[in-house]
C-alpha positions as CSV (number, residue, x, y, z in Angstrom):
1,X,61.1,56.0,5.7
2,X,59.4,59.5,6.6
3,X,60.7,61.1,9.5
4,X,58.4,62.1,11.8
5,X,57.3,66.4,11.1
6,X,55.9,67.2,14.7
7,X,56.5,67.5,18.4
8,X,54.0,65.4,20.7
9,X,53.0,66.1,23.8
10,X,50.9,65.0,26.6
11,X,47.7,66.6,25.5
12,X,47.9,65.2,21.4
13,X,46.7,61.8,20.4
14,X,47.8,59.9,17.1
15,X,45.0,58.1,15.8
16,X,46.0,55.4,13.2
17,X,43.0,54.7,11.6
18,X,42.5,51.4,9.8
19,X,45.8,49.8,9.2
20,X,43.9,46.3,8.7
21,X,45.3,43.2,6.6
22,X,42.3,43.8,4.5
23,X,43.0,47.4,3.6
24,X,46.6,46.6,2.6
25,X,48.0,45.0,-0.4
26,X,46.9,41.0,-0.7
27,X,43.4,42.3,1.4
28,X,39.8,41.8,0.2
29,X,39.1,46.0,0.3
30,X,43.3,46.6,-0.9
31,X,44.5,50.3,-1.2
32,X,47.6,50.6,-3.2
33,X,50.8,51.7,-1.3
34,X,49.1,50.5,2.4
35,X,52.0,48.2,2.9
36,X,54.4,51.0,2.5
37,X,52.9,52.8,4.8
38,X,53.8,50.9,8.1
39,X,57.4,51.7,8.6
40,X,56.5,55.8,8.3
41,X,53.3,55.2,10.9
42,X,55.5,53.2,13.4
43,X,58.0,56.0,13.3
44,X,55.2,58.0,14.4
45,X,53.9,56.2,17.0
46,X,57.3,55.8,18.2
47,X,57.5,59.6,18.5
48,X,54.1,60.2,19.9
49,X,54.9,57.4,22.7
50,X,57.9,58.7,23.6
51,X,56.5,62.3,24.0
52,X,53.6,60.7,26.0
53,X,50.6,61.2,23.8
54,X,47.8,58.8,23.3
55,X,48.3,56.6,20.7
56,X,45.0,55.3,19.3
57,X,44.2,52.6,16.6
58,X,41.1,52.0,14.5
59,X,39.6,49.4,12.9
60,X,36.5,48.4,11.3
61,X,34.9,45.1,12.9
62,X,32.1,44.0,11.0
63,X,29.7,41.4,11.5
64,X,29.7,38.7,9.6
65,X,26.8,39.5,7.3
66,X,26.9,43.4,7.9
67,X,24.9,45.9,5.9
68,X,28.1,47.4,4.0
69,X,28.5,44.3,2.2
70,X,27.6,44.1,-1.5
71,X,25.4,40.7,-1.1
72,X,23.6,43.0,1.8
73,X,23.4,45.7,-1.2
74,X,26.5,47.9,0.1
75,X,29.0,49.5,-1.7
76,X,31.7,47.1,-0.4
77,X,33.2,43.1,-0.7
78,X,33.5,41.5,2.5
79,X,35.8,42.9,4.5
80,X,37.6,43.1,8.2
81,X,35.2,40.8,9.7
82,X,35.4,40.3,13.5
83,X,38.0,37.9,14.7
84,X,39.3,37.1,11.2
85,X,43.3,37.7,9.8
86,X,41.8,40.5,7.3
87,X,40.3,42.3,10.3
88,X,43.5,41.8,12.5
89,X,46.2,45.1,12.1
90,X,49.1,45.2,10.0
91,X,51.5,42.1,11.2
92,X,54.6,44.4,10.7
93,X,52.4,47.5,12.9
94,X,54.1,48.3,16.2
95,X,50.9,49.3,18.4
96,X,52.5,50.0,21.8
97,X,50.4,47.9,24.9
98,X,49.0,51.2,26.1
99,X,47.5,51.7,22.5
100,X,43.7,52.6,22.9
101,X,41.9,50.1,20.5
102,X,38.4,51.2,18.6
103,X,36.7,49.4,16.8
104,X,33.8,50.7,14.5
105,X,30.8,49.4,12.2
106,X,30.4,46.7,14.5
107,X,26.5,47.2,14.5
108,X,24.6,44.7,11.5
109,X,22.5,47.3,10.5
110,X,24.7,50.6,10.7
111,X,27.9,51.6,8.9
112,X,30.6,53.9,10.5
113,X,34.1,55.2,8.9
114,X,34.5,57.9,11.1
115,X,36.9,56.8,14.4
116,X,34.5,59.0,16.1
117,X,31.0,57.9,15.1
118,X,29.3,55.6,17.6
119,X,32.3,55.3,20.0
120,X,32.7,57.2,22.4
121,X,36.2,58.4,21.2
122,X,35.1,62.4,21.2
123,X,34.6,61.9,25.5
124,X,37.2,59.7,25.7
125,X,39.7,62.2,24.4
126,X,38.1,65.2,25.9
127,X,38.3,63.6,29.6
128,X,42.0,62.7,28.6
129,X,42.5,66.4,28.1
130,X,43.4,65.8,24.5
131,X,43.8,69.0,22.5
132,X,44.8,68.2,19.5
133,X,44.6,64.4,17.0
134,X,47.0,64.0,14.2
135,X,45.6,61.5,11.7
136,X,47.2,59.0,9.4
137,X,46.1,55.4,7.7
138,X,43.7,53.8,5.4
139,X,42.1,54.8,3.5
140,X,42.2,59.0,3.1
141,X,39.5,59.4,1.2
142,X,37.2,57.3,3.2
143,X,37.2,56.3,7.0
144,X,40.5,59.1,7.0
145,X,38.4,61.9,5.8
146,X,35.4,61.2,7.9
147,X,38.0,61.1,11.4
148,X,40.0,64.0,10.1
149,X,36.2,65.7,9.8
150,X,34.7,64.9,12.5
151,X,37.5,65.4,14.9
152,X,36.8,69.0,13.9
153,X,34.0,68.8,14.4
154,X,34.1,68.1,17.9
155,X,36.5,70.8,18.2
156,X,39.7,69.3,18.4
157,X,42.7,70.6,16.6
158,X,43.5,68.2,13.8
159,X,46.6,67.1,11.7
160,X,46.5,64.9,8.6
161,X,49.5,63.4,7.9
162,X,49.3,63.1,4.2
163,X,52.3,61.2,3.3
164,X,51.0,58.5,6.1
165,X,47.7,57.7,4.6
166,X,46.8,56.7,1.0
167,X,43.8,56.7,-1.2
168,X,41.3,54.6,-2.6
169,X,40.8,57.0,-5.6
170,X,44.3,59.0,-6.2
171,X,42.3,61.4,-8.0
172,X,39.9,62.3,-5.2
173,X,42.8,63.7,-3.1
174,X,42.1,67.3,-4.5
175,X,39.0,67.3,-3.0
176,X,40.1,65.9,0.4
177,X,42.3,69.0,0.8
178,X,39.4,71.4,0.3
179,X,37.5,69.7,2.4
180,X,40.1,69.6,5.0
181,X,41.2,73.1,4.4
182,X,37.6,74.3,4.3
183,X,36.9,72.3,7.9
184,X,40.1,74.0,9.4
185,X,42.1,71.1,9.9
186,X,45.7,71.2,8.6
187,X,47.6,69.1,6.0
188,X,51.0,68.1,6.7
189,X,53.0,66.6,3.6
């Protein structure tokens, strides 16, 4: 298990992004090495609760027949379908009561990876005085990348925790980092 790498405070959120029975190993959208995952991002949001900062969780929460679904002509199987156990989080994740829950791509007709894109979560933040959002979960080179993005993008200091998230494509990680690097936000091993 990963020690946690960073001091929390009051004015940092973690988000968790994803950490869904279907993203994990045995799930209908599986990345490898999501199960191992857990025990490193309950450390964290051990550390960030016990520092007081806001501890947020994502999921994707799809319709039934939504539009990202290969028989709709998406890119993706089925997946994380509202109220199923593949959309439910991680069974060994340790979300504390206070966590702040978002769920995304709940629209039929509108995808959404980002944490931020079509929630609300930039204001929510902001009027919580959050300054800064370290990242970790499933899967970094999708719905990871686009939060990690777009929390720069709405100006927030951002933190990837690397060794806390995993890939759908190994080989795309590379790329991540430039983008990361190139969007100012900072990669921690």
């Amino acid at each position: 298990m990963r020690a946690h790498q960073l001091d929390y405070g009051p004015r940092d959120a973690l988000l968790v992004v994803d950490m869904q029975n279907d993203f994990c190993e045995g799930g209908a959208l599986a990345v490898a090495g999501g199960n191992a995952l857990v025990a490193g991002i309950n450390a964290e949001i051990a550390a960030a609760h016990r520092a007081g900062a806001l501890v947020v969780a994502t999921r994707d929460w799809h319709p039934v027949d939504h539009v990202s679904f290969a028989h709709r002509g998406g890119p993706w199987p089925v997946h994380c379908v509202q109220d199923t156990e593949g959309a439910a989080f991680h069974p060994d994740l340790r979300l504390p009561a206070a966590t702040i829950r978002v769920s995304k791509a709940t629209a039929f007709d509108a995808d959404a990876y980002s944490g931020f894109d079509g929630t609300g979560l930039a204001g929510y933040l902001r009027d919580r005085g959050i300054g800064r959002v370290i990242v970790c979960g499933l899967a970094l080179d999708v719905c990871v990348r686009a939060t990690v993005l777009d929390a720069r993008r709405e100006g927030f200091d951002t933190v990837l925790l690397e060794s806390l998230s995993a890939a759908v494509d190994p080989d795309s990680m590379a790329a991540c980092r430039r983008e990361f690097a190139d969007a100012g936000a900072e990669v921690r091993p």
